[in-house]
N, C-alpha and C positions, 0 to 999 in steps of 0.2 A: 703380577699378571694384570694387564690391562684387558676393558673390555670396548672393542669396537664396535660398533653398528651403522655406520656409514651406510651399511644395504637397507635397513630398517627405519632410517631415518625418514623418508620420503612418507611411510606407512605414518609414524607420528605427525607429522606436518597435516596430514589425512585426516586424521584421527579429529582436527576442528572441522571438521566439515559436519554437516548435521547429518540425522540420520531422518530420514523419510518414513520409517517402519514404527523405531520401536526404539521412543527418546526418550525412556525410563532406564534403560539396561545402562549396566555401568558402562561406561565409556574406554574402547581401545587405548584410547593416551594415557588414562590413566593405569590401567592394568601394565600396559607395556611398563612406563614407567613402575611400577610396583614388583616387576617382574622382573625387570634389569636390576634395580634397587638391591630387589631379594637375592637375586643369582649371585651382583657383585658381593654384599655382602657375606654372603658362606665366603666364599675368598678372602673376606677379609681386605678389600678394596674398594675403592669409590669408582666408579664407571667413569672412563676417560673419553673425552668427544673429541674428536680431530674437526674443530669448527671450520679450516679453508675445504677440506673435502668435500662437503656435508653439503655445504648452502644450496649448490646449482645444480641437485639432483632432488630441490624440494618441486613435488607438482601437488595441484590443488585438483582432486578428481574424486566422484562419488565416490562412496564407503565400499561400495558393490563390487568395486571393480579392483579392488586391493589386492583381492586372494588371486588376480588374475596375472599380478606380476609376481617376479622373482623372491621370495621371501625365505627368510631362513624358517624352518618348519616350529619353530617359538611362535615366530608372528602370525602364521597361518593359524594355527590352533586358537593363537588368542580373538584372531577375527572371525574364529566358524561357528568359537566356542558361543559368542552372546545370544539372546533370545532372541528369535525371530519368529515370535507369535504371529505377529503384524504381514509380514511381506508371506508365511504360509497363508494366512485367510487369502490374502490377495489369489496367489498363487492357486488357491484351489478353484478360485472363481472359472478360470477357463480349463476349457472340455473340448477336447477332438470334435466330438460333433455335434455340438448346442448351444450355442451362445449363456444359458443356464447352467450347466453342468447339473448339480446335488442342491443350487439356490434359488431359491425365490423372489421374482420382483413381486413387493409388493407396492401397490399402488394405496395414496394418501391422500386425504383433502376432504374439504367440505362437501355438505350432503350438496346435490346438483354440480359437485365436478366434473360429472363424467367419469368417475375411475369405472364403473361396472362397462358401460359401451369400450370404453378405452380399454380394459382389461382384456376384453374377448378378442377386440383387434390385436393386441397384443400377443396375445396367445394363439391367435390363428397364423401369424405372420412368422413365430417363434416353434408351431405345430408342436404345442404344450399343454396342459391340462391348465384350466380357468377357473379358478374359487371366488365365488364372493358370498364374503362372509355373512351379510344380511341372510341372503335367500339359502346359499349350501350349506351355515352351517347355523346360523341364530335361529333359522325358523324350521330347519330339519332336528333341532333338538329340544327347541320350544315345543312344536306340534300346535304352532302357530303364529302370525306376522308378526313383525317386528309390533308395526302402530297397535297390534293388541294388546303387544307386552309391554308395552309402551303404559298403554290405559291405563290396566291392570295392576301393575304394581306402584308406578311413579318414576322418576325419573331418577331418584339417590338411588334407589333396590335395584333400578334399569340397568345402571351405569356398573355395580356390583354382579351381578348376575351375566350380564357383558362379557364383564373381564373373567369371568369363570370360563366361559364358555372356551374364548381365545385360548385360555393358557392349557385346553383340553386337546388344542386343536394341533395338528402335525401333518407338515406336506413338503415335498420338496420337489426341486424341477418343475414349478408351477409358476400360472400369474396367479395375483391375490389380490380382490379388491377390498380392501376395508370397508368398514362401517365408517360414516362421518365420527362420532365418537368413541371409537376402538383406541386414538392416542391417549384421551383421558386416565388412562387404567392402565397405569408406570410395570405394572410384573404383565400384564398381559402382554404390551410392549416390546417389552425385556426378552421374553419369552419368544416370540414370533418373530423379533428381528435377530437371535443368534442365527436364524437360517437364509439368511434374505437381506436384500437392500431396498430400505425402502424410499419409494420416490413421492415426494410430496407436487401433486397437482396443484399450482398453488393459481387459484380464478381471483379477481380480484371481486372483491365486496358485495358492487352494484350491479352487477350481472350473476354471480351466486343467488342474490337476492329476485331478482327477474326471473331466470330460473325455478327457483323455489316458488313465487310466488304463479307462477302459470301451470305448475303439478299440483297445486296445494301443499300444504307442508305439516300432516298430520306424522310424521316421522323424524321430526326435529327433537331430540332430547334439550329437554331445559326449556323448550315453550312454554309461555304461561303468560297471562295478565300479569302486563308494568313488565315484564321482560320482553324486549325487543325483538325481533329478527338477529337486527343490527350486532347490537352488545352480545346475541349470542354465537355470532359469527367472529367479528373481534375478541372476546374471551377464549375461544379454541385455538386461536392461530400460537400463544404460546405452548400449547401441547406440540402442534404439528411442524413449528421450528425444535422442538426440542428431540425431536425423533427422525427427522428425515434423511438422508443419503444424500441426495439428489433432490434438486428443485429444477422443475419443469412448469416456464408459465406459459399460461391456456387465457389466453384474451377472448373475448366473450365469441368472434365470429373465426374463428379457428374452427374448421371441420376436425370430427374424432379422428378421421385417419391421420392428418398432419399430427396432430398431437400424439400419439400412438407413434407416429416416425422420430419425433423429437423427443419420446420416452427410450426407444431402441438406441437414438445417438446417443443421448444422456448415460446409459445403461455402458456402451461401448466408451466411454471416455472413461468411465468411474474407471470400468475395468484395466484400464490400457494404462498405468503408470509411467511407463516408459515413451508418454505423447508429447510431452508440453514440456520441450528441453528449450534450452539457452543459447545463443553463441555471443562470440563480441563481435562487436560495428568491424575490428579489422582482420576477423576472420569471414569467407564467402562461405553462402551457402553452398555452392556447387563446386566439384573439385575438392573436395574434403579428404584426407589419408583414411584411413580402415583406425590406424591409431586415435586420429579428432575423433571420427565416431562413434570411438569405445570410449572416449572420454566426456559422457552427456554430464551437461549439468541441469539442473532443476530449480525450480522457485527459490527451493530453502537454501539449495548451494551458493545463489546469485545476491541472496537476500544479507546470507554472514563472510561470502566473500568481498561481494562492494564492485570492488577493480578488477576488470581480468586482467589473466599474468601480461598478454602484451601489449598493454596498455587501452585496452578498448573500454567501452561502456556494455553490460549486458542485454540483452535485446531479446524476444520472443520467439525463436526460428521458426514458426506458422504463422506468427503476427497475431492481432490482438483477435478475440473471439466477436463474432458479427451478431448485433441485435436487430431481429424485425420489426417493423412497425409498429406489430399488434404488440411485440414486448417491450415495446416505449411504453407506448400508447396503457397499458397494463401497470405502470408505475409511477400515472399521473398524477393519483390518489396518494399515492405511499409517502411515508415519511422518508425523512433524510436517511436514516438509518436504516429501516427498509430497504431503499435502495440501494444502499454503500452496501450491502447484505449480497443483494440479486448482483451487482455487479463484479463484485471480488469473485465471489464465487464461480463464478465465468475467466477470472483473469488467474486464480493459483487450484492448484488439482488437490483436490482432495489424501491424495498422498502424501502430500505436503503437509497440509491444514486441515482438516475435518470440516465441512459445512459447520457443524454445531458447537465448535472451539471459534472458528471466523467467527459467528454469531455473538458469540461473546467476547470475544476479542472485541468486536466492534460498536459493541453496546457501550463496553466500556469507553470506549474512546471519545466516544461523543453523545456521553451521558451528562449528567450535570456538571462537570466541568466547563460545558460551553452555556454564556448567559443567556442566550439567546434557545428559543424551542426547538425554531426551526433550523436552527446551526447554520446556516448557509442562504440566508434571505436575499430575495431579489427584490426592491427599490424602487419606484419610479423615480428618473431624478427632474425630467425634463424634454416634452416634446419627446421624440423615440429613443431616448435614453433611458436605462435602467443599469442600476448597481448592483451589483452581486455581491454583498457586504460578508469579506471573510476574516472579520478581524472582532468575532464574536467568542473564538477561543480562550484560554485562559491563559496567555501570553500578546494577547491581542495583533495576532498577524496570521498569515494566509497558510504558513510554514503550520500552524497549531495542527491544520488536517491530517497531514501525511506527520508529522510526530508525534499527537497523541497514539495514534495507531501503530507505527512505524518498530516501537519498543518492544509491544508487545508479541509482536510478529518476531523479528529477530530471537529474545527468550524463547519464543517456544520451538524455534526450526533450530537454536547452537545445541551441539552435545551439553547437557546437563553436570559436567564433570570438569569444564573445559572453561576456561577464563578468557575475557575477552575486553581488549580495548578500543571503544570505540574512536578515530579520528575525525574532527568536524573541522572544515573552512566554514566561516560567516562572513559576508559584509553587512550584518546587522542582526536581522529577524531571525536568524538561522537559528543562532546563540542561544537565547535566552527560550526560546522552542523548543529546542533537543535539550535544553538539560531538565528543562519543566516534565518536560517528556520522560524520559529516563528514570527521574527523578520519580515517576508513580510506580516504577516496577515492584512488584512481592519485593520482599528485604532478602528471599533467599536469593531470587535474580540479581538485588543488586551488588552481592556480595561476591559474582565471580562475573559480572559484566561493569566497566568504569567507562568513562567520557573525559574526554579534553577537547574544549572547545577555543581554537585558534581564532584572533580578529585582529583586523588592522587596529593598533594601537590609539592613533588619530583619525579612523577613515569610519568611524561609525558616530551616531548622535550622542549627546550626553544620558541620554533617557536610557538608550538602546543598550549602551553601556553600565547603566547603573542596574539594570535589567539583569544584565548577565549577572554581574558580579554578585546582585544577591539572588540569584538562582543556582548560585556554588550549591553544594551535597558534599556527604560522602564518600560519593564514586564520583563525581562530575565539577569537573573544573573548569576554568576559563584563562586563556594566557594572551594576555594582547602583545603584537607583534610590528614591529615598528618599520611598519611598509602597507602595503596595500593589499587586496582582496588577491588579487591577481596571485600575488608572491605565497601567499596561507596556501589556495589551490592547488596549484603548480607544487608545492611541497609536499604536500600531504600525497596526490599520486607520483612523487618521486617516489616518497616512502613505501607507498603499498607495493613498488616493480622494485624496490632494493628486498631483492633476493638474502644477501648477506645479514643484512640488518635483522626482515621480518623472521628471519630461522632462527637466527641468534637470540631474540624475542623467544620465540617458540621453546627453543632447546633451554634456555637458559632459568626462563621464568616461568616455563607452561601457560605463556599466553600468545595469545595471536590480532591481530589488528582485524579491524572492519572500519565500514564510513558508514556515517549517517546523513552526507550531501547529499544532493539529486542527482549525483551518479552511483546511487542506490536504486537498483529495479523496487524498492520497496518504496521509496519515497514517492515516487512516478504515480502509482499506481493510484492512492487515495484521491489526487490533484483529479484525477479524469471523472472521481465522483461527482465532485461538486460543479463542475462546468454542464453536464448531464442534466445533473437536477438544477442548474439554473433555467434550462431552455423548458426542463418537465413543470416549474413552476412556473415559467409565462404561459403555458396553455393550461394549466390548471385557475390562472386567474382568469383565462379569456382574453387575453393579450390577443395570441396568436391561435391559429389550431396546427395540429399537430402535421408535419410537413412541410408548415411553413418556415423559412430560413431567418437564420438570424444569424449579424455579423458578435464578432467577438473585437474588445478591443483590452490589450493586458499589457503593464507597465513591464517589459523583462530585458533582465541584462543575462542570465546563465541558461536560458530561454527554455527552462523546465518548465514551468507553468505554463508557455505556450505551446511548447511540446503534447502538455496533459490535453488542450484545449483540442488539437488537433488530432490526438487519437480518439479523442470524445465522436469528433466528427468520421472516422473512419471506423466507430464501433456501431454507428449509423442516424445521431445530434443529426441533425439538419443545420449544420454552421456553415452559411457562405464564407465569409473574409475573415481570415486571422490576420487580427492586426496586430502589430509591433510597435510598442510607444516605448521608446528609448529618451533617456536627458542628453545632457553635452558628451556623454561617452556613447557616441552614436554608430559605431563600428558593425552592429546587426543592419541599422538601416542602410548604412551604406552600401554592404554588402548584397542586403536583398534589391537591392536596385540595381546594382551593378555585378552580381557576382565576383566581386574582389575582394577578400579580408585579407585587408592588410593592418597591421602593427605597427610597420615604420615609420617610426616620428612618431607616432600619436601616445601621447601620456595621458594618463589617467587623472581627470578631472574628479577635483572633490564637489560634490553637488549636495541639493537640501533634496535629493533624492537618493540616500548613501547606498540601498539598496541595489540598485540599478546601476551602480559604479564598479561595473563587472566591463574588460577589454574582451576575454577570454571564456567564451561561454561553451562552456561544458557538454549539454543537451544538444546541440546543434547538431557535434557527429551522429546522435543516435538517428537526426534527424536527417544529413546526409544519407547517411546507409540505409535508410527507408526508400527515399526516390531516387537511388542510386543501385535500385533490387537488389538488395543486399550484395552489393560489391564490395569485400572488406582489402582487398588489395586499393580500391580505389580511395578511398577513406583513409587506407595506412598513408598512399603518399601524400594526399592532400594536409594532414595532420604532420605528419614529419615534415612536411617541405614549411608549416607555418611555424613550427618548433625552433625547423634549421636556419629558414631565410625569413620570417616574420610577416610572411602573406602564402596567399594560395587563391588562383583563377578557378571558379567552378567552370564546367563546359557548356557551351551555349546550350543543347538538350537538359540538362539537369537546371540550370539557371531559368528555361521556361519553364519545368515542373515548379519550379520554386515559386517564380510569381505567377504560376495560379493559384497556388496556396494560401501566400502571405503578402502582406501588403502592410508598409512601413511608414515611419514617421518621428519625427524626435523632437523636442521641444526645451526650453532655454527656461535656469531657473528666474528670469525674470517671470517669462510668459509663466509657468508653472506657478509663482506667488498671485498672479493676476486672475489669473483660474480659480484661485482658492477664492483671494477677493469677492467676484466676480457672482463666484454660486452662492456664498454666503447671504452677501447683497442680498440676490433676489430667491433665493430658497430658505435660506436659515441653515443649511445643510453645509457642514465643515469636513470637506477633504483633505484627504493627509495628502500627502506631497507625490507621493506616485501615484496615487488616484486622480492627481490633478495633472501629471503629466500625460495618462492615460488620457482624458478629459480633453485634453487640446490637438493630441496627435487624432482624436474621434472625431472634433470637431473637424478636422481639415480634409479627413477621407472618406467619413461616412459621406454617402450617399440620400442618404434619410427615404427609400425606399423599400428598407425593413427594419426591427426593431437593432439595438445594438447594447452588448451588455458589457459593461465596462466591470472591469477586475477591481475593487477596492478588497487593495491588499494587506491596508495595517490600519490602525487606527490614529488618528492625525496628533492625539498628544504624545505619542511617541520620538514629533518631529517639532518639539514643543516653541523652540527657538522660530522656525521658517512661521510655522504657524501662526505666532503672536506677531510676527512681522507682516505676514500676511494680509492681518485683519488689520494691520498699522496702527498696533499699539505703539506710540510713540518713547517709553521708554520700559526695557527687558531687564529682565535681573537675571544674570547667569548662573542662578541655581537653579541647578532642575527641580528643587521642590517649590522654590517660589514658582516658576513658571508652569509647573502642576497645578497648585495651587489660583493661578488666575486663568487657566483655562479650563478651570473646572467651573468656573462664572459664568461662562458659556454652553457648556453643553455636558452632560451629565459622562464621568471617566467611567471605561470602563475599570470592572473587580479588581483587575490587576497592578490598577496605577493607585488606589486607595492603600494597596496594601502595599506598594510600590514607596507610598507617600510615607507609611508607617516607618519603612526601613530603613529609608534616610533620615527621618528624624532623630532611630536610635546609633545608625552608624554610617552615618555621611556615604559614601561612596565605595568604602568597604575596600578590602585588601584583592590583590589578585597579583599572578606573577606579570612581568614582562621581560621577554628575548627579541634578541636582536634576529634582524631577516638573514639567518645564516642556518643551511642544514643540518649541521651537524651540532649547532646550537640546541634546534626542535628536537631531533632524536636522543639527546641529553636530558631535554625536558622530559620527552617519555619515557627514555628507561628508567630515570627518576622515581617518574610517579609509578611506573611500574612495582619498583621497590619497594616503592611504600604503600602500596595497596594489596599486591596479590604475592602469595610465599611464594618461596621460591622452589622451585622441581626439582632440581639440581646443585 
């Protein structure tokens, strides 16, 4: 007796999609399988798959929505059966008639936030009862003020006596204002937010300190001679990240009622799970079936699917979340991290990610692995130029942002039961980034998450290459491909839309594909940090002040980095011009001049800018279908018709949204070696080879009527050949370690080429595979590695 599930199979295919609620419970794919497993075996039979049936009735849709289709009552049980701790809490948040129901906003922040004013508007607005803790309940149970019990005992017995009081304390369908020190005291905490969510008012520094300082500040716990204001205001902010819900920033001239409004929206989003879905570039917003509808996807689903099924890139369906002035202007001060903090947390929902997992997710990413403090420094290089130097990572290139981060987002949004391989194109910096990347995960992640990183064989530098090869792992490999960036790309989303194949993956091995390009909504996301905090770092030097414009100029061939630069600006960056600095593979500039991409005849030139030797740029749809208001029909044919006949006219309306946007240029690696020349000369300052194409395409466009912050993308001994030609050293040795070695005479490598140097000295160049540019070639490679990395299901 064989056993069929042909109707159940969809449900398994499913079962890799992440769960939002509650990504501890064992996982549906696993159980099913465990369950088909057990059943066939009492039979005394191995479970039979009819694989041509199966494939083109896989869909990729929330977990939520499984029990909503036709299932045999096995599968139903097994998906009502897991814990849903998580989506009850949510669930219980809304109430027919209260925005509250049984919970409590509690308000959080330093003393002079405002939570008590802001609390009462809150509560009057919500016609709720208002606690604040000082006055209703520390000094109704003291039988006297705070600053006298303050005096009186000291501030260790303060902080003690505090947290007694809180964990005494119970309320429900209230506002609640904290005490500035209420986060300090972990069970008090613990205690008051099982019932409540709480929102950290988060004021920056020097206006908490203004504040404070014009009430007096005889109610500051921790004041004393040799301690600061300052230090005691920066020592709390780790309490108050490590407890909050919700972050709500309050710039110093924001009236209590706005901020009271912006606690109410913050409060309605937390609650609303079902807000911040997904679609693809060649699906429309409007006109959608009741079936699209029911098929929402979300951050975590966007993040481990990559591809959508027909072919589009993932997108935002409300578009990115809008920052005011005064919340720029509130994040002048902040560090990098700070900010990368405020900003995600505005771009994934808390259903997803927890504020306080982001937090550390992000800590970690660009924590001491990057050499540099301020991760993402801005430069003076010359007259109104500055550099935004992003090649301070630990792979030394622009990629290190979005994949130090990028890993650990993925691990924590896949089912925990559920094996996954990730697929990478590189034309360089990708490579040796994502497996660096990957490469940090926990060892329990990395043993059901692996990587294979695809690269043109000949179309990348020798450095960049020797990069990869010793950034192999465990799970993470590298296969050069003996063709160009183009042909890696174009394969890998064949593969992710070969329905047959990805099933047969799934069914055969219990694993399922994802990407880690920047046709990852995860990869995007990081990239819009650092273009933010380059403009928040020229008004924190005094460059500019805040409002003033500044052009952007960035070296891109797959034009995700210009992509990230331009959402920067429509999250409310004050960026005039995005500029597009292209080498001899000039098909973006062409295009934005002309609105015509076309392909025909044009071959892809190898340049001492390998990065950039992209035809076929990826990000553009997402950016099509933005000022195309989300027309995905119009985006399908524009993409099919380049697919089918190797160009596509944009329409003169869309072609002038375009150039007001962006504004192009491209440059010749002559001009580009002469660049490098040129600043060295007279700066001492050594550009890598896209920074210096950058650098020339600025020169010719800028206007020099505002400041302009040029993208340096990698670090110039990466390009170590162009480099020492550059500076016309008259004779090169074609070992990359010798030419390490004398550009390190020059100017100090970074971390990664020292130990770069160590690894060629003990094994030259290191083993790696290579296939030939043939599809079925690559899918051989992967089921391979499949093989020999994750067991088999079946």
């Amino acid at each position: 007796m064989s056993l069929e599930y042909n109707s159940s199979i969809g449900v398994l295919q499913n079962c890799f999609l992440p769960f939002r609620r509650d990504l501890n419970a064992t996982h549906p794919a696993l159980l099913l399988h465990k369950t088909l497993s057990g059943f066939s075996n009492c039979l005394g039979k191995k479970p039979t798959i009819t694989h041509q049936k199966m494939f083109h009735i896989f869909q990729y849709q929330p977990l939520r929505l499984i029990t909503q289709n036709s299932l045999s009552s096995m599968c139903l049980k097994l998906m009502l059966s897991r814990p849903v701790a998580f989506a009850q809490i949510w669930k219980s948040w809304f109430s027919s008639h209260s925005l509250l129901g049984k919970k409590n906003i509690i308000l959080m922040g330093p003393p002079g936030a405002g939570k008590t004013t802001i609390g009462r508007i809150v509560g009057q607005k919500l016609d709720c009862p208002v606690i604040d803790i000082d006055d209703d309940v520390l000094e109704t149970t003291w039988n006297m003020s705070v600053s006298e019990k303050l005096q009186d005992i000291g501030c260790e017995k303060f902080l003690e006596e505090e947290g007694k009081a809180l964990l005494k304390f119970s309320a429900s369908g209230s506002v609640i204002s904290l005490s500035g020190s209420n986060p300090m005291h972990a069970a008090g905490m613990q205690h008051i937010k099982k019932n409540g969510i709480v929102v950290y008012l988060d004021v920056p520094t020097t206006v908490i300190m203004s504040r404070l300082k014009s009430k007096g500040m005889d109610r500051v716990v921790g004041l004393s001679p040799g301690v600061s204001l300052k230090d005691i205001l920066q020592f709390r902010k780790q309490f108050y990240k490590r407890w909050f819900d919700i972050r709500v920033l309050c710039g110093g001239d924001v009236a209590a009622e706005m901020v009271a409004e912006k606690v109410l929206d913050a409060v309605k989003r937390y609650q609303d799970s079902e807000l911040e879905t997904f679609i693809s570039t060649r699906s429309s917003r409007s006109g959608r079936s009741t079936e699209e509808d029911s098929h929402k996807l979300y951050f975590s689903d966007v993040v481990t699917q990559g591809l959508a099924l027909d072919g589009g890139l993932f997108v935002p369906e409300s578009g990115l979340p809008k920052f005011t002035a005064e919340e720029w202007q509130g994040l002048i001060e902040a560090t990098y991290v700070e900010r990368a903090q405020v900003i995600l947390e505005r771009c994934i929902h808390p259903a997803d990610i927890p504020a306080s997992k982001l937090a550390e997710i992000i800590e970690t990413a660009y924590g001491e692995n990057f050499s540099c403090s301020k991760v993402a420094p801005v430069r003076h290089l010359a007259g109104n130029q500055f550099l935004l130097e992003l090649f301070h990572g630990p792979t030394a290139s622009f990629k290190d942002f979005a994949l130090q981060l990028m890993p650990h987002l993925f691990a924590y949004c896949i089912p925990r039961s559920c094996n996954y391989l990730i697929l990478v194109a590189t034309s360089g910096d990708t490579g040796s980034a994502v497996l660096d990347g990957f490469s940090r995960l926990h060892d329990t992640d990395k043993q059901r998450i692996a990587l294979v990183n695809f690269f043109p064989e000949d179309g990348v530098s020798p450095i960049q290459k020797s990069q990869m090869i010793g950034c192999q792992k465990e799970n993470a490999w590298s296969v050069g491909v003996k063709s160009d960036f183009d042909f890696c790309q174009t394969a890998i989303k064949q593969i992710f839309t070969n329905s047959d194949f990805t099933g047969f993956l799934t069914v055969e091995y219990g694993t399922a594909l994802a990407a880690a390009n920047s046709i990852n909504w995860a990869r995007l996301l990081p990239q819009i940090v650092y273009h933010a905090s380059a403009y928040l770092d020229l008004v924190h030097q005094g460059i500019i002040s805040f409002g003033s414009p500044v052009d952007i100029c960035i070296p891109t061939g797959n034009f995700g980095n210009m992509l990230a630069a331009f959402y920067a600006k429509m999250m409310g960056i004050p960026i005039r011009k995005c500029i597009c600095a292209s080498n001899e593979n000039n098909v973006l500039t062409d295009f934005i001049r002309t609105g015509d991409y076309d392909l025909r005849g044009r071959k892809l030139i190898s340049s001492f800018s390998p990065a950039v030797d992209i035809l076929k740029s990826s990000n553009l749809e997402r950016y099509l279908h933005l000022i195309a208001n989300g027309d995905g029909q119009l985006v399908t044919q524009l993409f099919n018709h380049l697919e089918n006949q190797g160009h596509f006219q944009l329409r003169k309306d869309l072609l002038g949204k375009l150039q007001q946007d962006l504004v192009a240029g491209w440059c010749s690696d002559e001009d580009c070696l002469a660049a490098i020349h040129s600043v060295y000369s007279t700066t001492g300052y050594i550009l890598d080879t896209h920074t210096a194409v950058a650098k020339v395409v600025a020169d010719r466009l800028q206007d020099r009527t505002c400041p302009i912050i040029i993208s340096s993308t990698a670090h110039y001994s990466k390009f170590a050949p162009a480099i020492l030609r550059a500076l016309r050293i008259a004779e090169i040795n074609q070992n990359p370690l010798s030419q390490l070695h004398l550009l390190s005479s020059y100017s100090a490598l970074p971390p990664i080429h020292w130990g770069l140097l160590e690894t060629l000295k003990k094994t030259g160049n290191g083993d790696h595979q290579v296939c030939a540019a043939d599809m079925s070639v690559l899918m051989s490679h992967i089921e391979t590695l499949i093989q020999n990395h994750f067991m088999k299901v079946f």
